[in-house]
C-alpha positions as YAML, in Angstrom:
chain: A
units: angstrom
residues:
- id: 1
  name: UNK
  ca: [0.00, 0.00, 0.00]
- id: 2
  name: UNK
  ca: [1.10, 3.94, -1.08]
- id: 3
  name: UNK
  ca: [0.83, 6.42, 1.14]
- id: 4
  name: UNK
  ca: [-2.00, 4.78, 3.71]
- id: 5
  name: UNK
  ca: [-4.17, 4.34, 0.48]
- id: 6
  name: UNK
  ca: [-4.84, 8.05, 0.71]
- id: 7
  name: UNK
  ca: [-5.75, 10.73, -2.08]
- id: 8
  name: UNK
  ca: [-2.37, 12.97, -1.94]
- id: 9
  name: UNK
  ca: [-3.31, 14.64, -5.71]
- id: 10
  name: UNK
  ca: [-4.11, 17.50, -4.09]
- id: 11
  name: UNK
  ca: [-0.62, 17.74, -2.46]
- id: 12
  name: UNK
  ca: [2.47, 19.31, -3.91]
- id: 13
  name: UNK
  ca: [5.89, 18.49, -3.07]
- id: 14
  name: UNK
  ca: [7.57, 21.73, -4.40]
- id: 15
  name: UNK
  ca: [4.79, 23.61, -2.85]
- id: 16
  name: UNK
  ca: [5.68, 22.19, 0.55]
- id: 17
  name: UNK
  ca: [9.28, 21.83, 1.13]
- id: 18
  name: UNK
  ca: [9.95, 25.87, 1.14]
- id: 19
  name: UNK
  ca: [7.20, 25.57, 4.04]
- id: 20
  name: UNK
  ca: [8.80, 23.07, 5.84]
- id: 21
  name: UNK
  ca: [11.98, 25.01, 5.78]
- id: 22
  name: UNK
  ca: [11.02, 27.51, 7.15]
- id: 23
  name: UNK
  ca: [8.67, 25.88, 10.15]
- id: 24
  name: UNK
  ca: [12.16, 24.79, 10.53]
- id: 25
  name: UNK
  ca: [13.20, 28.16, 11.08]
- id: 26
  name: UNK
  ca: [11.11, 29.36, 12.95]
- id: 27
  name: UNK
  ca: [11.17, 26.84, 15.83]
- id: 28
  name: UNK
  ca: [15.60, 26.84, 15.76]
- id: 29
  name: UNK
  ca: [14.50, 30.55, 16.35]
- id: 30
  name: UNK
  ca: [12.41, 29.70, 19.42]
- id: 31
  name: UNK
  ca: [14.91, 26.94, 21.01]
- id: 32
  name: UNK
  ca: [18.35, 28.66, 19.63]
- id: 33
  name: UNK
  ca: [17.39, 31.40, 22.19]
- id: 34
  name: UNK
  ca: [16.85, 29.30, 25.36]
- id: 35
  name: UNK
  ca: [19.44, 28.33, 27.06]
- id: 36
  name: UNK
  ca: [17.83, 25.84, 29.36]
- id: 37
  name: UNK
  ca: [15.99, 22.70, 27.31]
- id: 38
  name: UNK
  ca: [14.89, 21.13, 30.46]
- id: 39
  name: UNK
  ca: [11.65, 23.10, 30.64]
- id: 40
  name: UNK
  ca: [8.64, 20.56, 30.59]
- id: 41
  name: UNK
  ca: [6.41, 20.56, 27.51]
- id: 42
  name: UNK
  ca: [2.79, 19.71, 27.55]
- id: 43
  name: UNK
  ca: [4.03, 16.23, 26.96]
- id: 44
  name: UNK
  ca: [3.59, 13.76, 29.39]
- id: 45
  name: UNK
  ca: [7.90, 13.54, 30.65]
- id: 46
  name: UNK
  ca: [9.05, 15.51, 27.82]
- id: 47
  name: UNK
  ca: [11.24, 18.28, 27.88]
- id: 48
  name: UNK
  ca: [12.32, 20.83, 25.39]
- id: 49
  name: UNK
  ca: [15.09, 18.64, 24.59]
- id: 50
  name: UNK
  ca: [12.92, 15.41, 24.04]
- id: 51
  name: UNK
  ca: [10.36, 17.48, 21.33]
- id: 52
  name: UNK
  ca: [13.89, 18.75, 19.78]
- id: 53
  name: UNK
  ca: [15.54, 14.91, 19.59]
- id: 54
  name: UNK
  ca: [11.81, 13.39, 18.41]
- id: 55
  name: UNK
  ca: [12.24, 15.81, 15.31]
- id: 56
  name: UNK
  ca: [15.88, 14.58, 14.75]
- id: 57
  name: UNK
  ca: [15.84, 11.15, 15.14]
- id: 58
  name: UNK
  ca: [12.29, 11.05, 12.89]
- id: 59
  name: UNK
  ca: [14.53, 13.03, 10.08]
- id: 60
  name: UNK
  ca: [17.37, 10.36, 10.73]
- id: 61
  name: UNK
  ca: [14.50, 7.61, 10.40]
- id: 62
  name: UNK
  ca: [13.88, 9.67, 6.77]
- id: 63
  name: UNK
  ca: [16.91, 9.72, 5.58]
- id: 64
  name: UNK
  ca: [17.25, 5.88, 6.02]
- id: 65
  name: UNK
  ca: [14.07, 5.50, 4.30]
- id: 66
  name: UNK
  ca: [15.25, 7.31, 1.35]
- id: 67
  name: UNK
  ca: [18.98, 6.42, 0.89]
- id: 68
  name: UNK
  ca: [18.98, 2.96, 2.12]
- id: 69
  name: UNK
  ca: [15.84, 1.45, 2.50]
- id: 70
  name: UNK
  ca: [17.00, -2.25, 2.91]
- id: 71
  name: UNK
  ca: [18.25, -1.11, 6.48]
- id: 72
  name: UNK
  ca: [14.55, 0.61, 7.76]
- id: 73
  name: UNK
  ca: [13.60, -2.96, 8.54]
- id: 74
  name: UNK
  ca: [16.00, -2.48, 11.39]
- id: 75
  name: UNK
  ca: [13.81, 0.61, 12.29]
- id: 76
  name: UNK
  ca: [10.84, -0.89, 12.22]
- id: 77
  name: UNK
  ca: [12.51, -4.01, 14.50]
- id: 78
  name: UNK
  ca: [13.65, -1.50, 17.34]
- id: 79
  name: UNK
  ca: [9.78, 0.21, 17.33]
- id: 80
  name: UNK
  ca: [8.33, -3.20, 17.60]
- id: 81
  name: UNK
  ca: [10.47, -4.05, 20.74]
- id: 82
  name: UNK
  ca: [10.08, -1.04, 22.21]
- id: 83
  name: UNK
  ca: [6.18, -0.77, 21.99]
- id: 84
  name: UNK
  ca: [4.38, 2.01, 23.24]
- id: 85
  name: UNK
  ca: [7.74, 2.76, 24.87]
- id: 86
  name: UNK
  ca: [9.58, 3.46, 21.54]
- id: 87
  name: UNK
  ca: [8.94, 6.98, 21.39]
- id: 88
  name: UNK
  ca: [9.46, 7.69, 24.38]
- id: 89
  name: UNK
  ca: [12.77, 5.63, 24.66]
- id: 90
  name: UNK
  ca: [13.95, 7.71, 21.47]
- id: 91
  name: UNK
  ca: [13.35, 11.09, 22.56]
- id: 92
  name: UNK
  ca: [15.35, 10.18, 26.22]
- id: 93
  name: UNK
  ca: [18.37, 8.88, 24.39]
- id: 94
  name: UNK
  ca: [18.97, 11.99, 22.24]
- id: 95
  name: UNK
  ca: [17.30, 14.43, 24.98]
- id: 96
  name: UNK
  ca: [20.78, 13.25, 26.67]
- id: 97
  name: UNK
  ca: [22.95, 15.11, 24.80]
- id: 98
  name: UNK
  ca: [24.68, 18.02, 24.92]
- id: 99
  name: UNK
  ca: [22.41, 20.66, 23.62]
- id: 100
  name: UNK
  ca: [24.67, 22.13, 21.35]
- id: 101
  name: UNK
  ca: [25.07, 18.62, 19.76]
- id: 102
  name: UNK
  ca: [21.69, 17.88, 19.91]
- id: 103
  name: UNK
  ca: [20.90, 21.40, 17.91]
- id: 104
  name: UNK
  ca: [23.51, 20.64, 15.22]
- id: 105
  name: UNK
  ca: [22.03, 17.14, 14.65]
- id: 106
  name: UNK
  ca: [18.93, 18.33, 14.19]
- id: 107
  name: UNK
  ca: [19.79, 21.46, 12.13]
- id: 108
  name: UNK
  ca: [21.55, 19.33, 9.66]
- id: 109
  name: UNK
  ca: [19.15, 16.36, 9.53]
- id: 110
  name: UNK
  ca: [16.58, 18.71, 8.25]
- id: 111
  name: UNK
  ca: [18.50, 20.52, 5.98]
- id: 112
  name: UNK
  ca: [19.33, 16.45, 4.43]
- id: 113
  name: UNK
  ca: [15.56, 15.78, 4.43]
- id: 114
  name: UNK
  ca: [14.14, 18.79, 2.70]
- id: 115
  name: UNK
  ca: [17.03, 18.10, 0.19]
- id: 116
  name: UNK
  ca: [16.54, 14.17, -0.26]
- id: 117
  name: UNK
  ca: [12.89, 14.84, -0.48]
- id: 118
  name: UNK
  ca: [13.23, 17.82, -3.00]
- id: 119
  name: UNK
  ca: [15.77, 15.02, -5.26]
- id: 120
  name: UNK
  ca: [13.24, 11.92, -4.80]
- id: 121
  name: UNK
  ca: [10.78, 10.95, -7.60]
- id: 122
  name: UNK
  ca: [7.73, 11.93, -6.82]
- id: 123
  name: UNK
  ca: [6.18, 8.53, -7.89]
- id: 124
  name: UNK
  ca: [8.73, 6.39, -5.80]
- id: 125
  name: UNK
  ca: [7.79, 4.49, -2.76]
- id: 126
  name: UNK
  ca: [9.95, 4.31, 0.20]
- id: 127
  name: UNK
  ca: [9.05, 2.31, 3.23]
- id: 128
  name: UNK
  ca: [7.56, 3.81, 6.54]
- id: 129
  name: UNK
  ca: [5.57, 2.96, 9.51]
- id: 130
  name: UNK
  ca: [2.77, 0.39, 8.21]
- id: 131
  name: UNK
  ca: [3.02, 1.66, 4.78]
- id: 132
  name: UNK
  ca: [5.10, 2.59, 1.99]
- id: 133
  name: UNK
  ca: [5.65, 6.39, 1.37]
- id: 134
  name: UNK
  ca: [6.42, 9.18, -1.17]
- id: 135
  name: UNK
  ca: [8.00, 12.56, -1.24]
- id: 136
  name: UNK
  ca: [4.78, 13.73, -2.14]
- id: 137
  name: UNK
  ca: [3.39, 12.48, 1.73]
- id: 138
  name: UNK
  ca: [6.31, 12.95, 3.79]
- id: 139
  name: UNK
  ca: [7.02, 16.57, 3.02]
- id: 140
  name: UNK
  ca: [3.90, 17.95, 4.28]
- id: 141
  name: UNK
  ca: [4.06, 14.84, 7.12]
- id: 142
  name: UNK
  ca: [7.40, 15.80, 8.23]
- id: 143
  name: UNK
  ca: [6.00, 19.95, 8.29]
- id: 144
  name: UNK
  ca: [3.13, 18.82, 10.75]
- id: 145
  name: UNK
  ca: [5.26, 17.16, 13.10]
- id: 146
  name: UNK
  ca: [7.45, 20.05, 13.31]
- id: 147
  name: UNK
  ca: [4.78, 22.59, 13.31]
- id: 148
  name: UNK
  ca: [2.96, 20.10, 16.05]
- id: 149
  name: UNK
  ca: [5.99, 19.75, 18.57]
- id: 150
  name: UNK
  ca: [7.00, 23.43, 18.29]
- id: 151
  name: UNK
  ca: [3.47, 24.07, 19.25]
- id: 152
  name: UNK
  ca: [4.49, 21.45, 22.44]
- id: 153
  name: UNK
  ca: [7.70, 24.14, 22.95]
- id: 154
  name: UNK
  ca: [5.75, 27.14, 22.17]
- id: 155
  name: UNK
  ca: [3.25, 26.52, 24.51]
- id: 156
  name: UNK
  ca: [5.76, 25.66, 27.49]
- id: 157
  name: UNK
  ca: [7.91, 28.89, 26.92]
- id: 158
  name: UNK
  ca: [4.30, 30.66, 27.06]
- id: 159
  name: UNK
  ca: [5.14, 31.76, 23.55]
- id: 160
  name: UNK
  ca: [2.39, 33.64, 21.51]
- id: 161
  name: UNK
  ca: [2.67, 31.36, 17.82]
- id: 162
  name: UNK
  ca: [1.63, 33.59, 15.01]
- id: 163
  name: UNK
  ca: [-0.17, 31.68, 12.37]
- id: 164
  name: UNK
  ca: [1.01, 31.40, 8.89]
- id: 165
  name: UNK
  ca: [-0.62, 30.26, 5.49]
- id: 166
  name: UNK
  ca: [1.93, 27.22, 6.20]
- id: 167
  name: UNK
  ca: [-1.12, 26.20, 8.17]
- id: 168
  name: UNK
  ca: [-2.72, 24.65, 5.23]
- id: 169
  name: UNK
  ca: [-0.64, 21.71, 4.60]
- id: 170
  name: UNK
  ca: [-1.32, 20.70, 8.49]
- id: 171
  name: UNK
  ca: [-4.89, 21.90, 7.44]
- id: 172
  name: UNK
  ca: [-4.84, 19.63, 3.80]
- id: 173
  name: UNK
  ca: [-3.01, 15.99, 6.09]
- id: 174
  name: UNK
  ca: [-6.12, 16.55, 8.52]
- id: 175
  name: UNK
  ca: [-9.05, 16.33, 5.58]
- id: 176
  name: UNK
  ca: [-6.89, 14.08, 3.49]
- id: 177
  name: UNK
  ca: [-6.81, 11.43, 6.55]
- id: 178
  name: UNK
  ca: [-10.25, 11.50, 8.02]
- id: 179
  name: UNK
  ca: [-10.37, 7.62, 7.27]
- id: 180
  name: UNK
  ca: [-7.66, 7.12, 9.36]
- id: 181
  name: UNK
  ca: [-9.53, 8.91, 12.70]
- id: 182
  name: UNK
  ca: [-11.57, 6.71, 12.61]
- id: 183
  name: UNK
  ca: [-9.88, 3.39, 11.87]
- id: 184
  name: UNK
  ca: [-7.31, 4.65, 15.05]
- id: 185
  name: UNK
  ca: [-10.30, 4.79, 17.08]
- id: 186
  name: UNK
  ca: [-12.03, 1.99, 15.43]
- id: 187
  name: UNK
  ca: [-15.19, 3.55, 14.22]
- id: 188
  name: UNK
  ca: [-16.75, 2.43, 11.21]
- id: 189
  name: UNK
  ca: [-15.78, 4.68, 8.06]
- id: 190
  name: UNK
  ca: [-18.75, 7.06, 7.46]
- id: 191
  name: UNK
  ca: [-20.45, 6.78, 3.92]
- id: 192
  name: UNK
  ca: [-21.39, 10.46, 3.65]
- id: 193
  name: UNK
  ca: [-18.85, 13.22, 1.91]
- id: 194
  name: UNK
  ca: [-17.62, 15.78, 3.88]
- id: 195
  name: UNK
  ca: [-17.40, 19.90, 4.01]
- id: 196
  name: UNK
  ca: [-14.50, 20.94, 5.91]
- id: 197
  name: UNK
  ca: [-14.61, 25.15, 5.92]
- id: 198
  name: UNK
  ca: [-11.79, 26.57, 7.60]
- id: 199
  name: UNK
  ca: [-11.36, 30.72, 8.17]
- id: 200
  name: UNK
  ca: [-7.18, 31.10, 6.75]
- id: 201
  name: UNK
  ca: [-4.66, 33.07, 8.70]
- id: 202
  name: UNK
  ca: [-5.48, 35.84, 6.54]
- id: 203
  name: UNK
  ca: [-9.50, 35.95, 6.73]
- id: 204
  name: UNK
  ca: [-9.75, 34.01, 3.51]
- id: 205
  name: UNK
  ca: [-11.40, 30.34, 3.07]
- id: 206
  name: UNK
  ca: [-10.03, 27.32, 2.60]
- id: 207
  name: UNK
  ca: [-12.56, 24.24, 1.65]
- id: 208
  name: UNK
  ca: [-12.68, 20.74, 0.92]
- id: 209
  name: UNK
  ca: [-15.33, 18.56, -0.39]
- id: 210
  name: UNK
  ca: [-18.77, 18.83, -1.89]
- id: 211
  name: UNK
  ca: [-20.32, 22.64, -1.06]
- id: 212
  name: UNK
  ca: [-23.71, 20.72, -0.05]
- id: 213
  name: UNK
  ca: [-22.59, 17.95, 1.74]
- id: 214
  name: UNK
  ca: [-24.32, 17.40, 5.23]
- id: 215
  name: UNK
  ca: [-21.38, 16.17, 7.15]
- id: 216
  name: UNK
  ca: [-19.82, 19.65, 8.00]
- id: 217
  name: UNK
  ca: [-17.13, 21.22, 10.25]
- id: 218
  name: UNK
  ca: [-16.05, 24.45, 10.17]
- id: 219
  name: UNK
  ca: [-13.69, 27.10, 12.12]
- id: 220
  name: UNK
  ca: [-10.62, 28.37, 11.99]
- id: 221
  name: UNK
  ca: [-7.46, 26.61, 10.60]
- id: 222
  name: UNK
  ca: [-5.39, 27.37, 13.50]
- id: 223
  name: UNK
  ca: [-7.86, 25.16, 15.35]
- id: 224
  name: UNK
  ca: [-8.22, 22.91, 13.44]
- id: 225
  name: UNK
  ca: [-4.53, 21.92, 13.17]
- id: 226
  name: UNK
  ca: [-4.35, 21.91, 17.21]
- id: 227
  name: UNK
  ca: [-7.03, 19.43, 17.12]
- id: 228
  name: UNK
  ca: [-6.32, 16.82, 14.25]
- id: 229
  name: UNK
  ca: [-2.51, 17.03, 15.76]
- id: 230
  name: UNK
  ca: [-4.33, 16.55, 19.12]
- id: 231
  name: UNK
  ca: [-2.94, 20.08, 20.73]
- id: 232
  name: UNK
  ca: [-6.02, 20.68, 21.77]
- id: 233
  name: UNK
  ca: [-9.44, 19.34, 22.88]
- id: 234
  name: UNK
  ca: [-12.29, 19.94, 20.77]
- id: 235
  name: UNK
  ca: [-13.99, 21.89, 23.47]
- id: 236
  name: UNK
  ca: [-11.00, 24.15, 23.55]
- id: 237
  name: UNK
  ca: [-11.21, 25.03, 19.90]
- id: 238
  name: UNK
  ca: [-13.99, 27.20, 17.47]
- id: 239
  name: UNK
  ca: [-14.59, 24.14, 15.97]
- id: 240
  name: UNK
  ca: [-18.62, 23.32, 14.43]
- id: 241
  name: UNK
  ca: [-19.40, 20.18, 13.30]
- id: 242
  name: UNK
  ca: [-23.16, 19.42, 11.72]
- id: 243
  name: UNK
  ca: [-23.90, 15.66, 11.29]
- id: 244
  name: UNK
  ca: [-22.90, 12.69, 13.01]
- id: 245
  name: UNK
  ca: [-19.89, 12.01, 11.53]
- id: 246
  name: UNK
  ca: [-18.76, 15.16, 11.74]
- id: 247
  name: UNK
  ca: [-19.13, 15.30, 15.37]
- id: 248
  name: UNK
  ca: [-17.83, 11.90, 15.64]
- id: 249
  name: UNK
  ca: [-14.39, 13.11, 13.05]
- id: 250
  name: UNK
  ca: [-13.94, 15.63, 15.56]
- id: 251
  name: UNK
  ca: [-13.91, 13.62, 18.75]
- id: 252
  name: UNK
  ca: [-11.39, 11.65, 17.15]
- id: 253
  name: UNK
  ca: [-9.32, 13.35, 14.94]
- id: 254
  name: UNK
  ca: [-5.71, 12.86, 14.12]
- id: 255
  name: UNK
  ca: [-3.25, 13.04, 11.58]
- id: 256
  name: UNK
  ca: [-1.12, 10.27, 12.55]
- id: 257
  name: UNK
  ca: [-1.63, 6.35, 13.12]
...
């Protein structure tokens, strides 16, 4: 299977990787300045460090995917020993470095991402977690998880985030991978299209789906990307939903397996 079997058409590689550059650079902005990565995140046990090693390691994990792809089998064998642990386990191992080598690493792991991805066919499969992958996925994948723990850093420096039209490729993963809320939660998949209406960092619209659908949610992206990256609860967000599913999507909504 491609890509979780989901419709990526409307995604665009080239359109993404300046993005996810500079979501980049904005969070080395943010964590370049402190001097003290031991603050607690929102995380359950994770630091500053920990969110900054999760993004490094999961750029190493890229990398592999790309350039050697024979040897993410041994990836996928450390995840399954670890368990619900792995993550975890991960982010304390590099969390234990030196800051200033931990801040290199990841500087230069994302620099080799955005470049491997920007080189890769767009067509090519690589392998990933439960699936096989393409540039065309991971770019705006690999955006969303740093946009998603900078939030985590932003939040525990008491940082006021600015939101940016980058919001839309968060925004795009989240309608793209409705399916996948609910098989994570185990939900039967809902029949019915879906209107997703979302008020854009500038006051503009961004839509998705059939104008008179019935299943609707609507709001502002900004909260909608805290809550399909699970930042936020759905009572803490703008969020409307009309229809069952809709209500039920919202509940349950994430962006990863």
């Amino acid at each position: 299977m491609l890509n979780y079997g989901l419709d990526v058409s409307g995604l665009e590689r080239d359109v993404v990787l300046p993005d996810l550059v500079a979501e980049g650079d904005e969070l080395d902005a943010l964590v370049s300045a402190q001097t003290d990565w031991t603050r607690p995140t929102p995380a359950a046990g994770w630091t500053i460090a920990h969110q900054i090693a999760h993004l490094a390691s999961a750029d190493a994990n890229v990398l592999i995917a790309i350039r050697t792809p024979e040897a993410f089998d041994d990836v996928l064998k450390q995840a399954d020993a670890a368990g619900s642990r792995y993550a975890d386990l991960d982010a304390a191992a590099g969390a234990a470095k030196p800051r200033s080598v931990l801040l290199e690493q990841w500087r230069a792991g994302r620099a080799e991402v955005a470049a491997a991805l920007r080189n890769a066919p767009l067509d090519d499969g690589f392998p990933w977690y439960g699936s096989q992958v393409s540039a065309t996925l991971v770019a705006p994948l690999r955006l969303m998880e740093v946009w998603a723990h900078g939030q985590d850093v932003f939040d525990a420096l008491g940082v006021a985030r600015r939101p940016t039209a980058r919001l839309r490729h968060v925004a795009s993963l989240g309608v793209i991978g409705r399916e996948l809320s609910f098989h994570a939660a185990q939900l039967p998949l809902p029949a019915e299209p879906f209107r997703v209406e979302l008020t854009a960092p500038d006051g503009g619209t961004w839509a998705w789906g059939p104008e008179h659908a019935t299943q609707r949610v609507q709001g502002s992206a900004l909260d909608f990307c805290l809550r399909v990256t699970q930042r936020r609860s759905r009572a803490e967000t703008d969020l409307t939903a009309v229809g069952a599913d809709a209500r039920t999507w919202l509940e349950n909504a994430r962006v990863f397996l």
